[in-house]
mmCIF file of the N, C-alpha and C atoms, coordinates in Angstrom:
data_MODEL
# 
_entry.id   MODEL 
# 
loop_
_atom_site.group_PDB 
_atom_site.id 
_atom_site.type_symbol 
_atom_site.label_atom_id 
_atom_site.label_alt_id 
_atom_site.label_comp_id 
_atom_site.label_asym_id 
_atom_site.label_entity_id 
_atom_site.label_seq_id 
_atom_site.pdbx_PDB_ins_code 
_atom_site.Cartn_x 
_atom_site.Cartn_y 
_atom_site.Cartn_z 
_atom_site.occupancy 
_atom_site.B_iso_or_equiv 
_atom_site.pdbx_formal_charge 
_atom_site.auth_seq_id 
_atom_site.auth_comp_id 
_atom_site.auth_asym_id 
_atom_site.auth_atom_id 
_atom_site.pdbx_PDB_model_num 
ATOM 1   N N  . UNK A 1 1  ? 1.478   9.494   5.494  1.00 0.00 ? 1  UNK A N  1 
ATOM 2   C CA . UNK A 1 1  ? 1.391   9.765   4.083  1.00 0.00 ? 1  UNK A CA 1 
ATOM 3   C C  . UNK A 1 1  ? 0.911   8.528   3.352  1.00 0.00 ? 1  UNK A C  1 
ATOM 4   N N  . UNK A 1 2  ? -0.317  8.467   2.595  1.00 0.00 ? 2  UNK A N  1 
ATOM 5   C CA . UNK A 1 2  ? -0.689  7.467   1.739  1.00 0.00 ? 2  UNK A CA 1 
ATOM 6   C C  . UNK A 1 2  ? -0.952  7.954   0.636  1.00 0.00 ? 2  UNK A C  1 
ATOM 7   N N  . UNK A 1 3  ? -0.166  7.024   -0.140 1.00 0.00 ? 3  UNK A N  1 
ATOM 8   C CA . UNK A 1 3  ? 0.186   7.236   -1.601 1.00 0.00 ? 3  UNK A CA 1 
ATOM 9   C C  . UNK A 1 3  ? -0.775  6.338   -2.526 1.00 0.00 ? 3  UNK A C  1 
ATOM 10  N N  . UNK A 1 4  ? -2.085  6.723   -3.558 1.00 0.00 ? 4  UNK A N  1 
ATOM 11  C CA . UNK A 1 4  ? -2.881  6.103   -3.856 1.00 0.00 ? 4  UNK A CA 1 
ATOM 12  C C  . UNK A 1 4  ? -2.428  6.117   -5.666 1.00 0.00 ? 4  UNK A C  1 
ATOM 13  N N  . UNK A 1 5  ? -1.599  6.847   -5.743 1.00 0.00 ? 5  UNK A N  1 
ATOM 14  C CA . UNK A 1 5  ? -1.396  6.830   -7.136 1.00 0.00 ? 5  UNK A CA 1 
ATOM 15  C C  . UNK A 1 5  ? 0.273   7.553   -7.225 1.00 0.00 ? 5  UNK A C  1 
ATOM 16  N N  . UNK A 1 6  ? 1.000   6.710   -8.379 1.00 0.00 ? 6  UNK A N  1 
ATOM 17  C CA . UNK A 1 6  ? 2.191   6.758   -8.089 1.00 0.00 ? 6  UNK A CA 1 
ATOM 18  C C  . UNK A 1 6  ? 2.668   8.359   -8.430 1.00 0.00 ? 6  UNK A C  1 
ATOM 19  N N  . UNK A 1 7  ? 1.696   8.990   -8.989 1.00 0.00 ? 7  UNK A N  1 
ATOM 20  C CA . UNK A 1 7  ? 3.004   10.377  -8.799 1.00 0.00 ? 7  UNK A CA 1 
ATOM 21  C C  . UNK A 1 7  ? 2.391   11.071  -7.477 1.00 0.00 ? 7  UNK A C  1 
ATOM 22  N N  . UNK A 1 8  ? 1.905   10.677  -6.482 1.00 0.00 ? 8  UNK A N  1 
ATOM 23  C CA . UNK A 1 8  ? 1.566   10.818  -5.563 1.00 0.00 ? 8  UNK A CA 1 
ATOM 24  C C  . UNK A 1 8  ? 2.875   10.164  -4.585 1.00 0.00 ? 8  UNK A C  1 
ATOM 25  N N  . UNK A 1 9  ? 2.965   9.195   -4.796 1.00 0.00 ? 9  UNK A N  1 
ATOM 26  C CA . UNK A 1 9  ? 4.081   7.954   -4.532 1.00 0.00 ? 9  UNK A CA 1 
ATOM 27  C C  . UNK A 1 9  ? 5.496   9.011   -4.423 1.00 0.00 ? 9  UNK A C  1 
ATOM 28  N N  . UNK A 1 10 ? 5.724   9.435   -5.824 1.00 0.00 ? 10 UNK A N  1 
ATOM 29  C CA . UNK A 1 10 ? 6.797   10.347  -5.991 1.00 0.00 ? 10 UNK A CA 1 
ATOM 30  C C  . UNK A 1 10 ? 6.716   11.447  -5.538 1.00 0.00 ? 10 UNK A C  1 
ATOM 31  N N  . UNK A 1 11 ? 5.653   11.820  -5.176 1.00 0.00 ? 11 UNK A N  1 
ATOM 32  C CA . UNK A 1 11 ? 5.665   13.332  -4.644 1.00 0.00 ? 11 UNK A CA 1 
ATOM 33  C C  . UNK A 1 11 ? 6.310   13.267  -2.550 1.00 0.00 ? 11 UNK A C  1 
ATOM 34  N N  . UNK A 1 12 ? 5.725   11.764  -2.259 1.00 0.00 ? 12 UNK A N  1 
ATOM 35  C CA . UNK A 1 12 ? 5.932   11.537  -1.141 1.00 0.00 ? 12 UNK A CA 1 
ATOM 36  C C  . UNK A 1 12 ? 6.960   11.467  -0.491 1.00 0.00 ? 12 UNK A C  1 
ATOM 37  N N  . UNK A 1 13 ? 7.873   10.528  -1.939 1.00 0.00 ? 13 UNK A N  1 
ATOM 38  C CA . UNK A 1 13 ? 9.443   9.981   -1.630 1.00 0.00 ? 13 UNK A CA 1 
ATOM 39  C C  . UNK A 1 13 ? 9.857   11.313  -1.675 1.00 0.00 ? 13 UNK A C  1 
ATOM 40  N N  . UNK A 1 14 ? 9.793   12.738  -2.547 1.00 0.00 ? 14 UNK A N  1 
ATOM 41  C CA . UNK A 1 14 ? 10.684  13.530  -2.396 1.00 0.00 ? 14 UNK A CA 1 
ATOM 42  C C  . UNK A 1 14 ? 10.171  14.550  -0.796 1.00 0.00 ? 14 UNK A C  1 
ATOM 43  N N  . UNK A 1 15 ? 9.540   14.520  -0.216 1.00 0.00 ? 15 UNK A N  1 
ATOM 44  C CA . UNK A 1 15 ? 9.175   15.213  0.468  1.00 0.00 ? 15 UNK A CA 1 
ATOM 45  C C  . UNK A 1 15 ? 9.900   14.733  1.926  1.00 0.00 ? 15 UNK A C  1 
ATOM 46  N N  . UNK A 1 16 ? 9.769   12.758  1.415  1.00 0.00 ? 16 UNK A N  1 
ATOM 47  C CA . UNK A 1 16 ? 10.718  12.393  2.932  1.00 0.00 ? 16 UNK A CA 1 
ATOM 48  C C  . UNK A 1 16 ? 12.385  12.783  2.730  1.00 0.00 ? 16 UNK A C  1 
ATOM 49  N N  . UNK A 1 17 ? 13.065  13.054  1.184  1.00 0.00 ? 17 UNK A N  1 
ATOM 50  C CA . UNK A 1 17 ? 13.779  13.151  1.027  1.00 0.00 ? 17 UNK A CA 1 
ATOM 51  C C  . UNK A 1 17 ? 14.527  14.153  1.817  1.00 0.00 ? 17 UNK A C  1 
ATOM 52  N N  . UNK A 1 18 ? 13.331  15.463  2.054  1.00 0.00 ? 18 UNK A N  1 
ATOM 53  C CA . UNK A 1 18 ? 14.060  16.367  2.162  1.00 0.00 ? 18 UNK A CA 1 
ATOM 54  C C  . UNK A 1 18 ? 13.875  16.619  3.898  1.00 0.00 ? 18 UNK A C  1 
ATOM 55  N N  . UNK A 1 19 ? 13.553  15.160  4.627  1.00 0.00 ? 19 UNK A N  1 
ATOM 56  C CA . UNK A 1 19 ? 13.508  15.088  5.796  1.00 0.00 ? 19 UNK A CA 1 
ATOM 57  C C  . UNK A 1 19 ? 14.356  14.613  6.505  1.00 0.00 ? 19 UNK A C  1 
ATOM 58  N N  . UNK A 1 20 ? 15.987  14.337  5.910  1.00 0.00 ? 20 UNK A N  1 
ATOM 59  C CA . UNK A 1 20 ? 16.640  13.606  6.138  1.00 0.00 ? 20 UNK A CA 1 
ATOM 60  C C  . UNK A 1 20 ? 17.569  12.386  5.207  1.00 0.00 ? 20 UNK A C  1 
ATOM 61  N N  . UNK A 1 21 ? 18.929  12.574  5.755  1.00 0.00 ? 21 UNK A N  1 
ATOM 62  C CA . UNK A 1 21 ? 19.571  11.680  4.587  1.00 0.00 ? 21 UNK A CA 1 
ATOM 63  C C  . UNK A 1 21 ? 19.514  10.102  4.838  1.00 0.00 ? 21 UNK A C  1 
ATOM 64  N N  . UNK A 1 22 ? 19.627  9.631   3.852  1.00 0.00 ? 22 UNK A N  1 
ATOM 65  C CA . UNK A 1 22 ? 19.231  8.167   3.822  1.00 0.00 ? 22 UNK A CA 1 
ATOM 66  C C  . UNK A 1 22 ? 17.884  7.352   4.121  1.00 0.00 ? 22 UNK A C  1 
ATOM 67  N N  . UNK A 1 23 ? 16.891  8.320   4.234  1.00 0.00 ? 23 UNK A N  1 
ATOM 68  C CA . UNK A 1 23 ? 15.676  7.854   3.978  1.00 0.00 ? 23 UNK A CA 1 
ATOM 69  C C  . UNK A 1 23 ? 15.162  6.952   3.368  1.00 0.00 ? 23 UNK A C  1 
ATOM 70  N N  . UNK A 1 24 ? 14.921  7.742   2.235  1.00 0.00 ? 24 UNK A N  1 
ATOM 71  C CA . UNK A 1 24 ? 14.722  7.301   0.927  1.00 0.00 ? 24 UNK A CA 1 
ATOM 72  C C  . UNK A 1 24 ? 15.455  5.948   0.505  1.00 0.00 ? 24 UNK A C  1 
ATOM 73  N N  . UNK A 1 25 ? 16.354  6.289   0.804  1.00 0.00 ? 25 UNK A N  1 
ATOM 74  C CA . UNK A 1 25 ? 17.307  5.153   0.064  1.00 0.00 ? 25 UNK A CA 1 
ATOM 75  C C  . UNK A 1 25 ? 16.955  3.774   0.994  1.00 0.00 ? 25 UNK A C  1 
ATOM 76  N N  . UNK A 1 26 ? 16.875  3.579   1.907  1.00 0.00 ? 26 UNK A N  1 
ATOM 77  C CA . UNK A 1 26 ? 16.455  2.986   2.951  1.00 0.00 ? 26 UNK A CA 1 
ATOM 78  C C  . UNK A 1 26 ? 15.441  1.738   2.332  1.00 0.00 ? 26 UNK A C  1 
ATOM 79  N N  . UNK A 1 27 ? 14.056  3.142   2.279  1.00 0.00 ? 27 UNK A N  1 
ATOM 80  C CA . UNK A 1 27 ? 12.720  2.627   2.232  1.00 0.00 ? 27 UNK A CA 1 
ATOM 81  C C  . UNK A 1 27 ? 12.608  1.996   0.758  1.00 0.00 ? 27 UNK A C  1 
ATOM 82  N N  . UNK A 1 28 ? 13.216  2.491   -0.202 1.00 0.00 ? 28 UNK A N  1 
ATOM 83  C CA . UNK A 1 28 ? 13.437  1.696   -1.769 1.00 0.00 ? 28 UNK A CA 1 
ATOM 84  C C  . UNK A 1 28 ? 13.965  0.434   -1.556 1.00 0.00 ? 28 UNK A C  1 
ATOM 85  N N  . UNK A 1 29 ? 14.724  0.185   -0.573 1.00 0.00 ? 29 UNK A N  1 
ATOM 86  C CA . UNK A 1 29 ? 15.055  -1.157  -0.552 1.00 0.00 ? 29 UNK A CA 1 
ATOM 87  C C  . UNK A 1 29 ? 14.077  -2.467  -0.652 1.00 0.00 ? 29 UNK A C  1 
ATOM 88  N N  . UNK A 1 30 ? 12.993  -1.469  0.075  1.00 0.00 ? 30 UNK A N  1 
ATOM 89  C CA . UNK A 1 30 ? 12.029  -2.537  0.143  1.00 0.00 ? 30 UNK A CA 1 
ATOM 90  C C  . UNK A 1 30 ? 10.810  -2.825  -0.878 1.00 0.00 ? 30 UNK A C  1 
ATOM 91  N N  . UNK A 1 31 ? 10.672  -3.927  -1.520 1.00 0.00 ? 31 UNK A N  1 
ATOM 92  C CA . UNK A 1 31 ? 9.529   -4.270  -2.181 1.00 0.00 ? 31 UNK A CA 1 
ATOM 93  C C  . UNK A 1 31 ? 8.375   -3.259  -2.324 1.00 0.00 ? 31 UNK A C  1 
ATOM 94  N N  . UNK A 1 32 ? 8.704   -2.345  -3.140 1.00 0.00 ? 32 UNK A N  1 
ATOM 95  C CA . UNK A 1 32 ? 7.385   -1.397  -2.742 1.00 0.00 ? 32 UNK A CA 1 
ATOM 96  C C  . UNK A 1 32 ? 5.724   -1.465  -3.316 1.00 0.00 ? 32 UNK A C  1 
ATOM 97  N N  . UNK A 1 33 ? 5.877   -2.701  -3.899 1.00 0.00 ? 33 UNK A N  1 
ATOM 98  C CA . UNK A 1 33 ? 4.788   -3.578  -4.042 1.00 0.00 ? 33 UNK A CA 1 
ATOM 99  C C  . UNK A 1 33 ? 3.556   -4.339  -2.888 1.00 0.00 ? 33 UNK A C  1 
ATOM 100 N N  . UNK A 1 34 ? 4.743   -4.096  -2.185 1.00 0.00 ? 34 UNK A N  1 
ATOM 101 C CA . UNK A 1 34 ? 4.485   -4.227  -0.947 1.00 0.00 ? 34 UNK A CA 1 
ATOM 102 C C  . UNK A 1 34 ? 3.810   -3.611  0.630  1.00 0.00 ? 34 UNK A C  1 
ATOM 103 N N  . UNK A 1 35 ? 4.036   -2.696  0.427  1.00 0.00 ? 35 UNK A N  1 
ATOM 104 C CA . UNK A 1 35 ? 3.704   -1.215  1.680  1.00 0.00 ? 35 UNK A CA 1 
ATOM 105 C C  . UNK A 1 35 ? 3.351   -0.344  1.380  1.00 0.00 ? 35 UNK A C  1 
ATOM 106 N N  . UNK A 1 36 ? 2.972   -0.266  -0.241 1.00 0.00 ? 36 UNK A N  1 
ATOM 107 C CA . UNK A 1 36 ? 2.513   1.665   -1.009 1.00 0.00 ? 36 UNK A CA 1 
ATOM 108 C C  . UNK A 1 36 ? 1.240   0.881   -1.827 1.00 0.00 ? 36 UNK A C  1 
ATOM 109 N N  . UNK A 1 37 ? 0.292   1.590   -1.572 1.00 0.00 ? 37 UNK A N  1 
ATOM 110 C CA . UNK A 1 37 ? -1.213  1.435   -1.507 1.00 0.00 ? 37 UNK A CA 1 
ATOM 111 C C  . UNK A 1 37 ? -1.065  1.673   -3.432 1.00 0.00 ? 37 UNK A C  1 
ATOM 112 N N  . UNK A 1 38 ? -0.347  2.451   -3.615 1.00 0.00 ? 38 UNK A N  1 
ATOM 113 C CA . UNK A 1 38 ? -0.168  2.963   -4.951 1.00 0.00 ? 38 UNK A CA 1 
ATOM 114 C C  . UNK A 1 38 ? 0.160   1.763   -6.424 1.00 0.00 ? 38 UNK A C  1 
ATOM 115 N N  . UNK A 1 39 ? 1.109   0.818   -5.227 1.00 0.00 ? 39 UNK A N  1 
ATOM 116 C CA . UNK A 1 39 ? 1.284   -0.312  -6.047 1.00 0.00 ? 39 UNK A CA 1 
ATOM 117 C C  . UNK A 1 39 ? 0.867   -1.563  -5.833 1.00 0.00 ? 39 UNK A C  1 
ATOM 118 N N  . UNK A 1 40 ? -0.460  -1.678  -4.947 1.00 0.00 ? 40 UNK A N  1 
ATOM 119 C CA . UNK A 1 40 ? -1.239  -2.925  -4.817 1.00 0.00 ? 40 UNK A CA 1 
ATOM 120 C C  . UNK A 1 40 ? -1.955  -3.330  -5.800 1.00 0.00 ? 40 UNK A C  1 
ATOM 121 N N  . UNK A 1 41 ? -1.730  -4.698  -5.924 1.00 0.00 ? 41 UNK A N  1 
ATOM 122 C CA . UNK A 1 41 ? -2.897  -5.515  -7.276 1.00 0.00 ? 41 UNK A CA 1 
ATOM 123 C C  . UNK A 1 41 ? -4.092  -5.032  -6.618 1.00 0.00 ? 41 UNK A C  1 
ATOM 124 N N  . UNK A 1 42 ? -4.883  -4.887  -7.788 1.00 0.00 ? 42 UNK A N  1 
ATOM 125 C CA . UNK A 1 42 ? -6.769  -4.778  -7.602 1.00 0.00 ? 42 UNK A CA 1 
ATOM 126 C C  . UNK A 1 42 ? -7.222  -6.056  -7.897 1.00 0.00 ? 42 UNK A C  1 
ATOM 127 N N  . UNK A 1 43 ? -6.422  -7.300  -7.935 1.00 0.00 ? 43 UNK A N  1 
ATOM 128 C CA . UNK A 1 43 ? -7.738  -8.592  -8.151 1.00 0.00 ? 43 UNK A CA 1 
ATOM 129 C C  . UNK A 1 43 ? -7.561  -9.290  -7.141 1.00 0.00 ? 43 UNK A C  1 
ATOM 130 N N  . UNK A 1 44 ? -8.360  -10.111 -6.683 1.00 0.00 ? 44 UNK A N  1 
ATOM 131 C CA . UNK A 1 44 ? -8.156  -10.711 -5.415 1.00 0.00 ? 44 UNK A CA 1 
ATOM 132 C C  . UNK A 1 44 ? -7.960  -12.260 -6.108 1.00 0.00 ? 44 UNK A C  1 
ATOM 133 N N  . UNK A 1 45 ? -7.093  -12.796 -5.053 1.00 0.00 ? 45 UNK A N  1 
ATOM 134 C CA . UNK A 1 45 ? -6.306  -13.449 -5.130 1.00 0.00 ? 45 UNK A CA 1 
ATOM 135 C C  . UNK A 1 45 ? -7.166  -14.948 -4.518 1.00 0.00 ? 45 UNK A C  1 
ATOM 136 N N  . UNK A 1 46 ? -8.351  -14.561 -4.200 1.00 0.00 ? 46 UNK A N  1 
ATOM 137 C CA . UNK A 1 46 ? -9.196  -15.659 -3.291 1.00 0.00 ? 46 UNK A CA 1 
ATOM 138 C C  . UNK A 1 46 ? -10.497 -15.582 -4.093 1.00 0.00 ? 46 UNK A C  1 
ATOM 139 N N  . UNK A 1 47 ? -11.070 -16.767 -4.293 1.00 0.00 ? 47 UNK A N  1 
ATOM 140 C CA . UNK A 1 47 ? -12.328 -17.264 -5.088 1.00 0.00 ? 47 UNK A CA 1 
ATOM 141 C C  . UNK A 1 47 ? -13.836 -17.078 -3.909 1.00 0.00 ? 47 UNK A C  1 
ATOM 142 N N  . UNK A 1 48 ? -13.171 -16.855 -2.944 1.00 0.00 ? 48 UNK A N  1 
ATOM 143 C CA . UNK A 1 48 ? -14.541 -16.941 -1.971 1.00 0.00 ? 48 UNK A CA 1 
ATOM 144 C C  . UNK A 1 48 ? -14.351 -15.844 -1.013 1.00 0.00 ? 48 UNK A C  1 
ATOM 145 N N  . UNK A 1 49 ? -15.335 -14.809 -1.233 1.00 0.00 ? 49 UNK A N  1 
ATOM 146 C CA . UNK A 1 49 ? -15.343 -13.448 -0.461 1.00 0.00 ? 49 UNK A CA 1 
ATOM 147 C C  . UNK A 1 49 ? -16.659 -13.863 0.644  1.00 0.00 ? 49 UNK A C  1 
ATOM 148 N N  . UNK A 1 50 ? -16.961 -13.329 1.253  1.00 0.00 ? 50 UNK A N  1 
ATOM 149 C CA . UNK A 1 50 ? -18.396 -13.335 2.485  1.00 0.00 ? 50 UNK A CA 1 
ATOM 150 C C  . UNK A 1 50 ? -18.368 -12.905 3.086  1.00 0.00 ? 50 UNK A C  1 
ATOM 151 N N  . UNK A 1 51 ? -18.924 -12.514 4.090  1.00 0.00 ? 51 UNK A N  1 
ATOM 152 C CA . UNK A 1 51 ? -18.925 -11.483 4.822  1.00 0.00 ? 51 UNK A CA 1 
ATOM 153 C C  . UNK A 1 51 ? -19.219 -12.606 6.658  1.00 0.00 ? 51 UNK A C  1 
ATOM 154 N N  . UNK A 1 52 ? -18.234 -11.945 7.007  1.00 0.00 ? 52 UNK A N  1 
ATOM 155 C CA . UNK A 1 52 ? -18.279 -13.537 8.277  1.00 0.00 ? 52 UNK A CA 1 
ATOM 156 C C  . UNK A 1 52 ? -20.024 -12.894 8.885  1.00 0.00 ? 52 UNK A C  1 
ATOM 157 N N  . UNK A 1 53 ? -19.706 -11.551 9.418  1.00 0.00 ? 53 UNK A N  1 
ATOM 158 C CA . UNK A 1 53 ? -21.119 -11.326 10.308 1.00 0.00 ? 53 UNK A CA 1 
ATOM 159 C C  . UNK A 1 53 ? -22.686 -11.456 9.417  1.00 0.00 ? 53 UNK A C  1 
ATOM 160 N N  . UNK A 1 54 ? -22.250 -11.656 8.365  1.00 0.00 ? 54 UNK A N  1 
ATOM 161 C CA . UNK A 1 54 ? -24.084 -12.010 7.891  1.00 0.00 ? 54 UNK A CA 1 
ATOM 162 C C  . UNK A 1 54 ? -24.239 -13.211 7.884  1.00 0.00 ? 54 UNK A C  1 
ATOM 163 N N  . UNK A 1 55 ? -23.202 -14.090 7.738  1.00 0.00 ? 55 UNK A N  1 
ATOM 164 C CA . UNK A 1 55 ? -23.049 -15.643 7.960  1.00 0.00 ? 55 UNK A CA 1 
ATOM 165 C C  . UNK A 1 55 ? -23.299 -15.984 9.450  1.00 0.00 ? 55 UNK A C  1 
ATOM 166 N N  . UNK A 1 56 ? -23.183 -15.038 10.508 1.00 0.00 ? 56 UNK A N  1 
ATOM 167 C CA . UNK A 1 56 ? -23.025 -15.676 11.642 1.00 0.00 ? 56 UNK A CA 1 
ATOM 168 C C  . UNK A 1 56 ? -24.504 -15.658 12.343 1.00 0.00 ? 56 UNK A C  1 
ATOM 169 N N  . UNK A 1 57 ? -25.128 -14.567 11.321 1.00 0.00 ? 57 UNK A N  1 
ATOM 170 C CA . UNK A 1 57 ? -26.730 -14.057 11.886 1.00 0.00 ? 57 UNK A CA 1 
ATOM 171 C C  . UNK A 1 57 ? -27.669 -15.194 11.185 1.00 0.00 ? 57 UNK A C  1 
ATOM 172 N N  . UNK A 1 58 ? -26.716 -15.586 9.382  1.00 0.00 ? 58 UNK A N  1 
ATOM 173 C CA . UNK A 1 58 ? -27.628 -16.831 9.450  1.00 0.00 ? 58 UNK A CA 1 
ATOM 174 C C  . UNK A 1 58 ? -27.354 -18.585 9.553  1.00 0.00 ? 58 UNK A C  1 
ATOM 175 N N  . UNK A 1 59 ? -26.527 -18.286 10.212 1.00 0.00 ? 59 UNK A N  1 
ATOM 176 C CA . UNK A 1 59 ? -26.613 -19.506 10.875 1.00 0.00 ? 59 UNK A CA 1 
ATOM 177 C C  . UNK A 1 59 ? -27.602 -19.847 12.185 1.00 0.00 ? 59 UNK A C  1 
# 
């Protein structure tokens, strides 16, 4: 299950909910900033992007 937008997110958590007790509760523990696609930053965090294999053809 990948969750790209959070009521997607919520639609997910209730679906594991109903797969079992303590799931949920479980997986909230964790940073969900962290592991849900839903709540990743969009800016990058690095000043220098490239692409290694076009660098390696011109070198």
């Amino acid at each position: 299950m990948v969750s790209h937008f959070e009521a997607h997110f919520k639609y997910n958590i209730n679906a594991l909910a109903k797969l079992g007790k303590g799931i949920v509760e479980d997986l909230i523990k964790y940073n969900k900033e962290k592991w849900c696609k839903a709540f990743f930053q969009t800016f990058s965090k690095c000043d220098s992007i490239d692409n290694n294999m076009a660098e390696s053809f011109n070198a």
